[in-house]
C-alpha positions, 0 to 999 in steps of 0.5 A: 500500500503506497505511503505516499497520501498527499499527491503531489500532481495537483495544483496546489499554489492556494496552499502554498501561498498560506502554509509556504509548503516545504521547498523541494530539498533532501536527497535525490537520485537521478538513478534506475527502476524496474523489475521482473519476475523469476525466471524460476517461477515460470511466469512471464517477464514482464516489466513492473515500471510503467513509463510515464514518459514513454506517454504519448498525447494528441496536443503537444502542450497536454503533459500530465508529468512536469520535470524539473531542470537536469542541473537540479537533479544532477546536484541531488544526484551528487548529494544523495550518492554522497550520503550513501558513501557514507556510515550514517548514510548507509544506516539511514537508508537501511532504516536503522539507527547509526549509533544503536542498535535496533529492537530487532538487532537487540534481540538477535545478539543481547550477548553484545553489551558495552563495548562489543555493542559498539563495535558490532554497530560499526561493524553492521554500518561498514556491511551497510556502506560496502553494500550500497558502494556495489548493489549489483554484486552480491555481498559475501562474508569472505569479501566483508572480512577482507575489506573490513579495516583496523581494528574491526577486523580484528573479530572476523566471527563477529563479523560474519555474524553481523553479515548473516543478520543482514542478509537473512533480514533484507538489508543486504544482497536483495533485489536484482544482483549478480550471485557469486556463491552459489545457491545454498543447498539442502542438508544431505538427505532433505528436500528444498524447503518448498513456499508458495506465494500469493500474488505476483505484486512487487511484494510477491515477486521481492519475497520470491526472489529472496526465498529463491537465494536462500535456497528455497523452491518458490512457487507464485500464485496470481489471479491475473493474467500479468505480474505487477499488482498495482504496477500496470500500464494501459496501452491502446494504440501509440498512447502508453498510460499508468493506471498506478504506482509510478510514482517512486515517493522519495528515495531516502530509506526506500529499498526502491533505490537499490533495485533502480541502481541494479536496473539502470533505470534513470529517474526524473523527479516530478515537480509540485505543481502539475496542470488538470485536462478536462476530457476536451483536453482544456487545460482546468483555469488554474481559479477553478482549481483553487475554488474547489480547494478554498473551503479545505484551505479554510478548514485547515487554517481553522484546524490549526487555530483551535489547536493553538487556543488549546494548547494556550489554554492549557499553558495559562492553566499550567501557569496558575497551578505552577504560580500558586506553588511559586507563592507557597514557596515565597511563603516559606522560604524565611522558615526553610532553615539553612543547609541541605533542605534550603538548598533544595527550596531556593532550587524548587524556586528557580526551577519554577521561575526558569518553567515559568519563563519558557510557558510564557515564551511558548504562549507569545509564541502560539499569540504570534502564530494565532495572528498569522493564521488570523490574517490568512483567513480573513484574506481567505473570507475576503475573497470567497468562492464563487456562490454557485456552489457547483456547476457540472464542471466544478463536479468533475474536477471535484470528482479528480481530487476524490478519484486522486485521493482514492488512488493515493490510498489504494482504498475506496473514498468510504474507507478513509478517515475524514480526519486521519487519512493522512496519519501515517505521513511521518512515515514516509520515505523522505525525498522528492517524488520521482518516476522513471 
């Protein structure tokens, strides 16, 4: 399911003038994404990256992905390959910790305390370097142990231990690489363990290949008569259309990033801002857009000051309570005796005094913002919608948005929260939006 909630192939140029979005930053790779099935598994290859610039339209001005400038993404290529020749780099695309372990590593080796933890952990970030320095290749334990330097050489079971974790977890030798050790095979006298997967989505097809280098027979199941899941193009004709999961929604800490190196797929980062086409093949006016979008823009803005009076609210509440203390305090400082319990009371004193400073400097703050978003909704107030409330067209390019939003979640509009659907975007893998 994709993570990616808030699409970014709308016009949204409302929002950003009110919640001056984020600018386009973090790493970005100008690299490669595609895939196919087993051969193993005796189905079909057949490629699961649909190629939105491979979409041919009748009008030449009609595009329904906008790209940003080569300069731009030849910077972002340089920054990103930067991050990943590095150790703190290597752990973040891994979706682990650079100087800890995770729960899952805690559990797998609680005989590593205090100084051998550490080491471990730079031992698994070197493992991690070695093996985005080189993804085409798979990683062996001998090669590990000879290219580890002084001192963590110097425990070369440690690190081979480090490197079967890895390996048996999926953070190294996955997706599409070159074997170099053959594939393991069964104690004398078993059998290949054997699996059978259900569906040949990009899940499916990963699971598959994975089992298949651990030695496992792997047998996929798929009801269609194609691989891909979600991923699938609709070609009619000349013309070539995604119907979903084009979009590669952000490189740092997506394992996509490894498979688009391995394949050589080359990636164009998609800009914020994309033009709507109405069925004539008219451009939507960019005010429409912004009408249908106007009452979310004033919710939001009202969502984020009940927010800041709440949490006002509570600082005065907190205030009251913490000044009634400080005044207990002052009461009894003259009876408090020298020594250790006055030491402890002129503490409690300036404790309260320092809290107190920082409530009152967090409630000017919430006042500043409070004003801010006070005068972007009375700019919003002045300059109301239409009073159609929606004409047929005005219900197309609405029914856009819920078709987008609907297609982002890969769920029906009725199984979305109105106020939650979007609760798991901290989650999501950071970087620009790219597709191939």
């Amino acid at each position: 399911m994709s993570r990616r909630k808030r699409t970014k192939v709308e016009n949204r140029e409302v929002d950003e003038k009110l919640k001056q979005e984020d600018s386009e930053s973090d790493q970005s790779e100008k690299s490669k994404l595609t895939a196919a099935s087993p051969t193993l598994f005796g189905t079909r290859r057949e490629s699961l990256s649909s190629k939105t610039s491979d979409i041919k339209e009748p009008k030449k001005e009609e595009k329904s992905v906008v790209f940003e400038d080569s300069k731009s993404d030849d910077i972002e290529e340089i920054n990103y390959k930067a991050m990943l020749n590095s150790l703190e780099g290597a752990a973040f695309q891994s979706r682990l910790p650079f100087d800890k372990m995770s729960s899952l590593e805690a559990e797998c080796f609680s005989d590593l305390q205090g100084a051998s933890s550490h080491t471990f952990i730079q031992i698994r970030n070197r493992i991690l370097k070695l093996w985005f320095e080189d993804p085409k290749k798979q990683l062996t334990q001998e090669g590990c142990v000879q290219k580890m330097e002084p001192p963590y050489n110097a425990d070369p079971p440690l690190v081979m231990r480090a490197h079967a974790f890895l390996e048996r977890h999926g953070f190294i030798n996955y997706g599409i690489y070159e074997r170099i050790t053959p594939i393991p095979s069964p104690p004398k006298g078993k059998q290949r363990p054997k699996v059978i997967i259900i569906g040949a989505g990009v899940s499916g097809l990963a699971a598959a290949r994975q089992l298949q280098s651990f030695g496992c027979e792997v047998v996929i199941l798929e009801g269609r008569d194609r691989v891909g899941g979600r991923i699938v193009t609709y070609r009619k004709g000349p013309y070539v259309a995604d119907l979903g999961a084009m979009v590669v929604t952000g490189l740092g800490g997506n394992p996509v990033t490894t498979l688009s190196v391995q394949m050589n797929m080359e990636l164009h980062k998609i800009k914020q801002k994309c033009p709507l086409y109405e069925a004539n093949g008219i451009q939507v006016p960019k005010h429409k857009d912004e009408m249908i979008q106007h009452l979310k823009a004033v919710i939001t803005l009202q969502e984020k000051l009940k927010g800041n009076i709440n949490k006002m609210t509570d600082i005065k509440e907190l205030l009251k309570s913490m000044k009634t203390e400080k005044e207990n305090l002052l009461s009894e400082r003259d009876k408090v005796s020298a020594g250790e319990a006055g030491i402890l009371h002129e503490f409690n004193l300036r404790r309260l005094n320092r809290e107190m400073n920082q409530l009152c400097n967090e409630y000017e703050t919430l006042i500043t913002n409070n004003n801010t978003i006070e005068d972007k909704l009375t700019h919003l107030e002045s300059n109301p919608p239409s009073s159609v409330y929606l004409s047929v067209r005005d219900r197309q390019i609405l029914d856009w948005h819920f078709a987008n939003l609907e297609f982002a979640n890969a769920t029906p509009l009725g199984n979305l929260s109105l106020k939650h659907w979007d609760q798991d975007d901290d989650f999501e893998f950071t970087g620009n939006h790219l597709t191939g």
